[in-house]
NUFIKOL-574203 format. One line per 10 residues: their letters; for each residue y, z, x of N, C-alpha, C. Coordinates in pm, 1 decimal, decimal comma, padded with zeros to 6 digits, always signed. Layout:
! residues N
a	Y Z X Y Z X Y Z X ~ ...
This chain:
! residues 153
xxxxxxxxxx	+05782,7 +17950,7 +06103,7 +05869,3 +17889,8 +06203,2 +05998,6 +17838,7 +06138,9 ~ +06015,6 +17782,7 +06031,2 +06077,9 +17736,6 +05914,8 +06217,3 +17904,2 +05953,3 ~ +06180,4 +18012,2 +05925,4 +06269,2 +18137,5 +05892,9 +06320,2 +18120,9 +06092,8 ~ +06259,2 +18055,0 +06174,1 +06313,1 +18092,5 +06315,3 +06450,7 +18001,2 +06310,0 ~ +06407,8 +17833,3 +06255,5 +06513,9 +17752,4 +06248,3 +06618,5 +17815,9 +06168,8 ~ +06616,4 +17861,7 +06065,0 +06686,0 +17921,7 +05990,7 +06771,5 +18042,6 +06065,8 ~ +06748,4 +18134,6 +06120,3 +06782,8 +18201,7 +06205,9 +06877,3 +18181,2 +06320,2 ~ +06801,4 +18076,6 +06364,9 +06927,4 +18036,1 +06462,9 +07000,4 +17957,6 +06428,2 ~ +07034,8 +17890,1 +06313,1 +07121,1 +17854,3 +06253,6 +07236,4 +17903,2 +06245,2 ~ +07190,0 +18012,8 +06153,0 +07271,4 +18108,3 +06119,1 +07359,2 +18204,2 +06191,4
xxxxxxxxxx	+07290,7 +18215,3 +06375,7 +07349,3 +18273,0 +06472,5 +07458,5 +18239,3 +06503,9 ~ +07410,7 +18085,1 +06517,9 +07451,1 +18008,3 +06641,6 +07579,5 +17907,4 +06610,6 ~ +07596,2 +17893,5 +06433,7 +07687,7 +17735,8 +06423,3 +07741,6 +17825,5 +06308,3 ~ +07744,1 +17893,4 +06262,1 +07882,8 +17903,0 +06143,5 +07986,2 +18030,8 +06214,2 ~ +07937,8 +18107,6 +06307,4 +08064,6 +18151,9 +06338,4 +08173,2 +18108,7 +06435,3 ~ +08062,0 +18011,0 +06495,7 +08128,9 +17885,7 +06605,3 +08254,7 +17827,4 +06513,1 ~ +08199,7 +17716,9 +06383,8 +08238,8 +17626,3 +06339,5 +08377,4 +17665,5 +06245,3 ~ +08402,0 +17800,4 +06258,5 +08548,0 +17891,5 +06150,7 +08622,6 +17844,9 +06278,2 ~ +08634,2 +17870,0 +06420,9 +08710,9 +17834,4 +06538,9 +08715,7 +17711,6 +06567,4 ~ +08643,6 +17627,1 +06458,9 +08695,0 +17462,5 +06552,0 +08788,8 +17399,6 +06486,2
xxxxxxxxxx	+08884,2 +17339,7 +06583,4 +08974,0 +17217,0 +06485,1 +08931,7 +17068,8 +06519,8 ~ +09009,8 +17002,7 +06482,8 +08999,0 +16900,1 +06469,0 +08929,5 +16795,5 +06640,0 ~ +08791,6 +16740,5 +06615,2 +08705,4 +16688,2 +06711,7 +08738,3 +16742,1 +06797,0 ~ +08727,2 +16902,5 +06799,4 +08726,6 +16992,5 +06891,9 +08532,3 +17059,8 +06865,6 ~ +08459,3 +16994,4 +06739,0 +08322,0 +17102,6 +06731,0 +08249,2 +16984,3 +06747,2 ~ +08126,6 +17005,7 +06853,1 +08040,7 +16870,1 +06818,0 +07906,4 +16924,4 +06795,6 ~ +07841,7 +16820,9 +06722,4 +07671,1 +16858,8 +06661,3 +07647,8 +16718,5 +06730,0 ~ +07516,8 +16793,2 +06734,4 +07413,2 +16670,6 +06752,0 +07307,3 +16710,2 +06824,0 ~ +07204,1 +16671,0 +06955,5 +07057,9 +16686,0 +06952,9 +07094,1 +16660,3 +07096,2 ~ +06938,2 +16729,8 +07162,0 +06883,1 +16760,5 +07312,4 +06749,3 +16730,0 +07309,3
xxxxxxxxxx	+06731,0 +16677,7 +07445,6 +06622,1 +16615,1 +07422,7 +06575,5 +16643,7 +07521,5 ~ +06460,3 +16685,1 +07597,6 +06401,1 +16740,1 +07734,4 +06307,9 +16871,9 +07701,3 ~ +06381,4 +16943,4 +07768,9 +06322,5 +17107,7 +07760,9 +06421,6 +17169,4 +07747,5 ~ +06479,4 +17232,8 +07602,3 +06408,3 +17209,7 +07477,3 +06457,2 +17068,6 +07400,3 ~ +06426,4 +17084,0 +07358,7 +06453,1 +16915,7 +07196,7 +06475,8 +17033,7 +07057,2 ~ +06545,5 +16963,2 +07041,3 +06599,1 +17043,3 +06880,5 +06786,3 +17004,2 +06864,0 ~ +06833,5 +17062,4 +06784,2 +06991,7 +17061,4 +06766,8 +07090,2 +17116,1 +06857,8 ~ +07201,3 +17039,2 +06930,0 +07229,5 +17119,2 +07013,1 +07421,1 +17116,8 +06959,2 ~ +07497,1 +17220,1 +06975,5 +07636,4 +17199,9 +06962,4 +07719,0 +17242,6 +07080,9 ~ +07846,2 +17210,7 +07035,2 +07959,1 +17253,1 +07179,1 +08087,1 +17258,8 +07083,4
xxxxxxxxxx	+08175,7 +17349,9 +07108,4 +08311,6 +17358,9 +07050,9 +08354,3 +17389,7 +07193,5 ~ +08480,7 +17347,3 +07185,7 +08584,6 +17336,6 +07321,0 +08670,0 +17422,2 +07250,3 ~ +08730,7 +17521,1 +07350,9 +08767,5 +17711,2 +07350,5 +08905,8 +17664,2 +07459,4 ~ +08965,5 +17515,2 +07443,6 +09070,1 +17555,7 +07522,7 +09085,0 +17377,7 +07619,0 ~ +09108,8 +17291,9 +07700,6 +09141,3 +17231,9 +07754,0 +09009,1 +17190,3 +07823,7 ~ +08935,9 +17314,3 +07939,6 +08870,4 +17287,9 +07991,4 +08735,6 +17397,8 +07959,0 ~ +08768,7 +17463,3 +07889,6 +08624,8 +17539,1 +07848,7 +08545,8 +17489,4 +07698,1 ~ +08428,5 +17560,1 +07720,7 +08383,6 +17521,1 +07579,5 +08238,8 +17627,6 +07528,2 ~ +08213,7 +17660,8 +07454,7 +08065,9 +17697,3 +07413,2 +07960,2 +17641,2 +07400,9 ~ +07895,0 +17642,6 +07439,0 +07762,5 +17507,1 +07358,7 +07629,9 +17546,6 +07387,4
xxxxxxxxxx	+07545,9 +17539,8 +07288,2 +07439,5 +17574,2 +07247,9 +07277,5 +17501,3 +07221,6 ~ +07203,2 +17554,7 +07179,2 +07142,0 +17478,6 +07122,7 +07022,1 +17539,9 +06996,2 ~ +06979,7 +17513,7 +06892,9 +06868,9 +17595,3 +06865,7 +06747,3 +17448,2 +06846,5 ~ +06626,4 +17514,6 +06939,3 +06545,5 +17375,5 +06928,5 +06409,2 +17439,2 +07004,4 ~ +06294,7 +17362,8 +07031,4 +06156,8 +17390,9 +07030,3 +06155,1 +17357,5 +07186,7 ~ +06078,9 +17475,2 +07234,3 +06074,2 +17439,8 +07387,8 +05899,2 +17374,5 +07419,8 ~ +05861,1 +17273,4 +07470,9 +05742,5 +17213,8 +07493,6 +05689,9 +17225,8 +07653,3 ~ +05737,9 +17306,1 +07678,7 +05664,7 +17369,7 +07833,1 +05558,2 +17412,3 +07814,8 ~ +05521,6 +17473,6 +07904,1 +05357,1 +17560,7 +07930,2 +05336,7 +17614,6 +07801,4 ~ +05402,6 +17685,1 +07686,3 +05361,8 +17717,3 +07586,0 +05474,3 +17662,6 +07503,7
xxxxxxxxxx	+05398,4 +17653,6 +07360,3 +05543,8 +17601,2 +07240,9 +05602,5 +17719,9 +07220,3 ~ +05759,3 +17695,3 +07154,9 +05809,5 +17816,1 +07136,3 +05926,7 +17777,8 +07085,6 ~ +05997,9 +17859,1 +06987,7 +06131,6 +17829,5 +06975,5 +06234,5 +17871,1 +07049,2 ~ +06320,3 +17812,1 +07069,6 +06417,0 +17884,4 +07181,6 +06590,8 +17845,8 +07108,0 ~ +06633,8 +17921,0 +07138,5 +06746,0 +17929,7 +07115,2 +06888,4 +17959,1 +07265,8 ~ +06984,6 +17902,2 +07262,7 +07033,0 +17959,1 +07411,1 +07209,9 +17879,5 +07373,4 ~ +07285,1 +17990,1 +07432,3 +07409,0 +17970,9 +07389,0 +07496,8 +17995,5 +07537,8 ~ +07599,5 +17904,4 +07570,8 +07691,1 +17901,9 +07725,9 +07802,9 +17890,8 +07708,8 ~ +07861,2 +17953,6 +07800,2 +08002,3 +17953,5 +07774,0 +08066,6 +17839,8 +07939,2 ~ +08124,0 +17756,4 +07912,0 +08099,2 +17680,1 +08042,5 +08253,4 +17623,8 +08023,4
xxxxxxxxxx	+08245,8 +17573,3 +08212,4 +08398,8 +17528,0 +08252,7 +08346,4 +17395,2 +08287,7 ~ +08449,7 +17312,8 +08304,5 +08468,2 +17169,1 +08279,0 +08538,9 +17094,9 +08391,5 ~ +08515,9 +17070,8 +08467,6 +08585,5 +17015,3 +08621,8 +08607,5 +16798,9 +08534,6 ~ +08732,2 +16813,2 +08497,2 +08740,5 +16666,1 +08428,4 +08813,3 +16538,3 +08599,0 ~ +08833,2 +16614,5 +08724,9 +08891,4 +16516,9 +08832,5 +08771,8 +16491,8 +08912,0 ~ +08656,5 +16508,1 +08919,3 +08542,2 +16489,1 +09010,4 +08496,3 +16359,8 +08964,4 ~ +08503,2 +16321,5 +08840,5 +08435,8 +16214,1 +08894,8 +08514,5 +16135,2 +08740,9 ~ +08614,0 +16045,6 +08832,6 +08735,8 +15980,8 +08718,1 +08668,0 +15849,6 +08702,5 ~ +08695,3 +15823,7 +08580,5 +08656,6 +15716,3 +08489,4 +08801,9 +15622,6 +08456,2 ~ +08799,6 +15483,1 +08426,5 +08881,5 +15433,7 +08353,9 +08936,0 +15497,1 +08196,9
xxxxxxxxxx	+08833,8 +15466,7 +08105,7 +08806,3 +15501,9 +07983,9 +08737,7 +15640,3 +07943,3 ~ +08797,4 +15660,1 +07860,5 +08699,0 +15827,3 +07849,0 +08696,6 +15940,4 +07919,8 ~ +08638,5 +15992,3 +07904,0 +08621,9 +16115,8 +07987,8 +08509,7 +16173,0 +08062,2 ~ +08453,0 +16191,8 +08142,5 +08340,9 +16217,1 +08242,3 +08360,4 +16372,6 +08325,1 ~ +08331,9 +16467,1 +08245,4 +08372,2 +16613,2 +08320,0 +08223,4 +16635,2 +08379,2 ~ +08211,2 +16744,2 +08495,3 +08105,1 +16794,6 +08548,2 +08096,8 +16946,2 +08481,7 ~ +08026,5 +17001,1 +08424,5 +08032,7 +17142,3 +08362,5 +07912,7 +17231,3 +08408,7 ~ +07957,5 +17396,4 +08447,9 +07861,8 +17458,3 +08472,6 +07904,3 +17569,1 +08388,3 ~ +07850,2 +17647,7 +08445,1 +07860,8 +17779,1 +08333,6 +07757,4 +17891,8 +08357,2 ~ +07756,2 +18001,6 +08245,2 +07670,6 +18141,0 +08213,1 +07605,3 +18092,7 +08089,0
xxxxxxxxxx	+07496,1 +18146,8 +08050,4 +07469,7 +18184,0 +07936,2 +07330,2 +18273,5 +07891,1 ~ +07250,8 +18284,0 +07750,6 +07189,6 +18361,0 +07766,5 +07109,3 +18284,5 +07701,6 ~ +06976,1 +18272,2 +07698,3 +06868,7 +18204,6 +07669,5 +06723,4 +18309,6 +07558,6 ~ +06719,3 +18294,2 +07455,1 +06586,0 +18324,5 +07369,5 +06450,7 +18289,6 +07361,6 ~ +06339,9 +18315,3 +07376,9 +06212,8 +18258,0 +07363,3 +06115,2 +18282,1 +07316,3 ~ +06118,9 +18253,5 +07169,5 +06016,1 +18314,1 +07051,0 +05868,2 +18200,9 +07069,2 ~ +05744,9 +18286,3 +07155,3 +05641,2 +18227,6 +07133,6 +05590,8 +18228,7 +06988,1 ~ +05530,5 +18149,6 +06927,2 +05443,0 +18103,7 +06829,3 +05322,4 +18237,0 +06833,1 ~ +05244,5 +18164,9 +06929,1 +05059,4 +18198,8 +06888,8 +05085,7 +18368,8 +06940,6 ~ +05203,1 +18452,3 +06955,3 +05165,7 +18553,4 +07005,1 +05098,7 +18608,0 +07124,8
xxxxxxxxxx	+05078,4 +18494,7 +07190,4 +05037,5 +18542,7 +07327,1 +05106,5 +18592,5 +07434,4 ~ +05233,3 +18534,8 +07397,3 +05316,4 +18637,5 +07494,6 +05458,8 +18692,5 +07430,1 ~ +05506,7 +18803,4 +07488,6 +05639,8 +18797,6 +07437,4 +05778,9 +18726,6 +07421,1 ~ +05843,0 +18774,1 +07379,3 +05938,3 +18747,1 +07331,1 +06029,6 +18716,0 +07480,3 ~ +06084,9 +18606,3 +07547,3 +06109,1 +18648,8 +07636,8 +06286,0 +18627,6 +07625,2 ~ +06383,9 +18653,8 +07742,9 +06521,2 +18714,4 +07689,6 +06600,6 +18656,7 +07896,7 ~ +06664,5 +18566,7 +07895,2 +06685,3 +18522,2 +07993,4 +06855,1 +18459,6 +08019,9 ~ +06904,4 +18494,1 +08158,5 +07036,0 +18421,6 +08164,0 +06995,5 +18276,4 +08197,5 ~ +07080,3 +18186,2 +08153,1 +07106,3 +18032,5 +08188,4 +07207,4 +18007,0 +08280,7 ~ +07198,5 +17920,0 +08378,8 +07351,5 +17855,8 +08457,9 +07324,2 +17699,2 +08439,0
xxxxxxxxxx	+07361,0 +17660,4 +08359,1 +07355,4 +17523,2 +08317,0 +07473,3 +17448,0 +08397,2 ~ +07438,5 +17306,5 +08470,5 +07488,5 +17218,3 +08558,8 +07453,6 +17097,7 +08491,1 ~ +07578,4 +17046,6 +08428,2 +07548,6 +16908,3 +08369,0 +07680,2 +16820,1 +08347,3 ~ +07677,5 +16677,6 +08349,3 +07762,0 +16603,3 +08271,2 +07765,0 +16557,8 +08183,8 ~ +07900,6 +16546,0 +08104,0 +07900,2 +16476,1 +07956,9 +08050,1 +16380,9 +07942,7 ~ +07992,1 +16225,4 +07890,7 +08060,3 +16111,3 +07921,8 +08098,7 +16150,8 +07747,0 ~ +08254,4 +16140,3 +07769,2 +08286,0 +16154,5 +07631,8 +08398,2 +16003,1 +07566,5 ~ +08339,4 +15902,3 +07490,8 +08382,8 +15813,1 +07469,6 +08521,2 +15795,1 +07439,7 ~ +08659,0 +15743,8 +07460,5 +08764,5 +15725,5 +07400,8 +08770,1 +15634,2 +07317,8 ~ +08719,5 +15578,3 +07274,4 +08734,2 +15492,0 +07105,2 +08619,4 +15506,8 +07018,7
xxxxxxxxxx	+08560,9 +15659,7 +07029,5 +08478,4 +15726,7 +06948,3 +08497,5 +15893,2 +06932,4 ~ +08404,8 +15919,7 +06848,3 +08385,6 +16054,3 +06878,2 +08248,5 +16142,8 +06925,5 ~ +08236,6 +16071,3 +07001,8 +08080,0 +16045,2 +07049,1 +08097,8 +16066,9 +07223,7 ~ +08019,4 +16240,6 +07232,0 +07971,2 +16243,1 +07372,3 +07787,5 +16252,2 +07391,8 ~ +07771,9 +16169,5 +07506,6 +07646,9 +16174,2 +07558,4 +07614,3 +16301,0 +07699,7 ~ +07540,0 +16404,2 +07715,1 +07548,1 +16454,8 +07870,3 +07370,1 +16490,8 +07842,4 ~ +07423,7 +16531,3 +08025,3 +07292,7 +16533,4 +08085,0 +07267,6 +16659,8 +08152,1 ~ +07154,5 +16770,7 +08132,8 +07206,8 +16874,8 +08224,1 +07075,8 +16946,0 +08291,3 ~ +07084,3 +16985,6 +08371,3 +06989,5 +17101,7 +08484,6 +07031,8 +17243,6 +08430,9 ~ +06947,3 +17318,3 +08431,5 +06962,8 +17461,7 +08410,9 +06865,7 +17506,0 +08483,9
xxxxxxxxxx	+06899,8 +17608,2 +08579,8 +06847,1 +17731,2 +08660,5 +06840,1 +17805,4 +08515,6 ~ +06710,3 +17919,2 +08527,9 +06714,2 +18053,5 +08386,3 +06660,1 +18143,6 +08488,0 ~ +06676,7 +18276,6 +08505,5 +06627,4 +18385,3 +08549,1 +06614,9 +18477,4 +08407,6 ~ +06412,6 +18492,3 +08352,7 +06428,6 +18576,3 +08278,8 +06404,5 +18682,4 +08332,0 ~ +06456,0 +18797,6 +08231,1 +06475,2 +18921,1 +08224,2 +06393,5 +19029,5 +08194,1 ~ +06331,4 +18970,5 +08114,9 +06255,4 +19025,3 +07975,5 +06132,9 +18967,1 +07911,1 ~ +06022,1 +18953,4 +07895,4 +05962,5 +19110,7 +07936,9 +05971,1 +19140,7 +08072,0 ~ +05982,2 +19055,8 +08155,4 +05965,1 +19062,1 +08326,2 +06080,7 +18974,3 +08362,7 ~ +06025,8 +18952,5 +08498,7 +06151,8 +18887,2 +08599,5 +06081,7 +18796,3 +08607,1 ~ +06135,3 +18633,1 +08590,1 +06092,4 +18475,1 +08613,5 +06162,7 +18414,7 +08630,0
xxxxxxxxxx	+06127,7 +18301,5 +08728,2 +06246,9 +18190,8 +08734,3 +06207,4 +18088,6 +08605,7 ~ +06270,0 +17997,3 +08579,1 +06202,5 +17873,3 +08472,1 +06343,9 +17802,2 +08509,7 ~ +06285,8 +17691,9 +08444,0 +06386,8 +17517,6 +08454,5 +06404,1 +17454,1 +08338,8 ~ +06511,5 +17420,9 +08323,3 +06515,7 +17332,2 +08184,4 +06647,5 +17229,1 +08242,5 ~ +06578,3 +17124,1 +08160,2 +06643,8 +16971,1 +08206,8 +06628,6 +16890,8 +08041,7 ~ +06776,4 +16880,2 +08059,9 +06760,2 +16752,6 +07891,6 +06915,3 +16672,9 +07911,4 ~ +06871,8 +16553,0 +07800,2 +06973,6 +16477,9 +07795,1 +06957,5 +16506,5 +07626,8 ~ +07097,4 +16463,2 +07619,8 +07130,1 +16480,9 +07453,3 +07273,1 +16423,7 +07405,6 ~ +07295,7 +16377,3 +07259,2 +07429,5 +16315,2 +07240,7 +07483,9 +16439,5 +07122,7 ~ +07630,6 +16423,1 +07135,2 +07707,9 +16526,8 +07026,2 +07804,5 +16398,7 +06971,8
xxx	+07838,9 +16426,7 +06799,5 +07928,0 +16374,9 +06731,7 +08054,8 +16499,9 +06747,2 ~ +08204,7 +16457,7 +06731,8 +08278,5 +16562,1 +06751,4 +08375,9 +16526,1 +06629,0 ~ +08331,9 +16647,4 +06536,1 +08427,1 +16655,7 +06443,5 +08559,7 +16699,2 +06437,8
């Protein structure tokens, strides 16, 4: 399991992290379904990438990996301080079972979430819903819901 973390490592955050500038890349962790490391680099004003590679604890364990490319609505819901965008998006979702009992499964994401991004830090917190329709081996719906914080370098 050790070579899976490794793996998506390697996918998922160093070709991201050549495109980020300055507290434009954030790391940090998700917590729900899945829990593991999650990142986001911002691709522009209101877009961004963001990812995660981390352990899914649903009906079966598994590693999962899942990467989005998402837009950023920052006037819906205005804040004094900081920033408070609503973000949805595409993306594509991985699901390496463990015990071999089932396959490998291979799924789109539409992730619906917010993230409160502090102005006298570099510190965002969000929260998000994801619809997944997998693909692969078959056709399924599934749900994933987490909260998680990013540092932004």
């Amino acid at each position: 399991m050790k070579n899976m973390w490794l793996l998506g490592l390697i996918i998922l955050l160093p070709p991201l992290s050549s495109f980020a500038q300055h507290n434009d890349f954030g790391l940090g962790v998700i917590i729900g379904e899945p829990t593991g490391l999650s990142w986001k680099i911002w691709a522009g004003g209101k877009n961004a990438l963001a990812g995660a590679a981390a352990w899914s604890l649903g009906r079966t364990d598994a590693f999962h990996l899942h990467a989005d490319y998402l837009f950023h609505n920052f006037r819906l819901f205005p804040v004094s301080k900081g920033r408070l965008p609503f973000y949805y998006g595409l993306g594509v979702r991985f699901l390496f079972h463990e015990n071999g009992e089932e396959s490998t499964k291979v799924g789109v994401r539409f992730p619906l979430g917010i993230e409160y991004i502090f102005a006298t830090s570099s510190l965002g917190i969000f929260i998000e819903i994801v619809p997944i329709l997998d693909l692969s081996p078959g056709t399924d719906f599934d749900l994933n819901a987490a909260i998680g914080f990013r540092f932004y370098f």
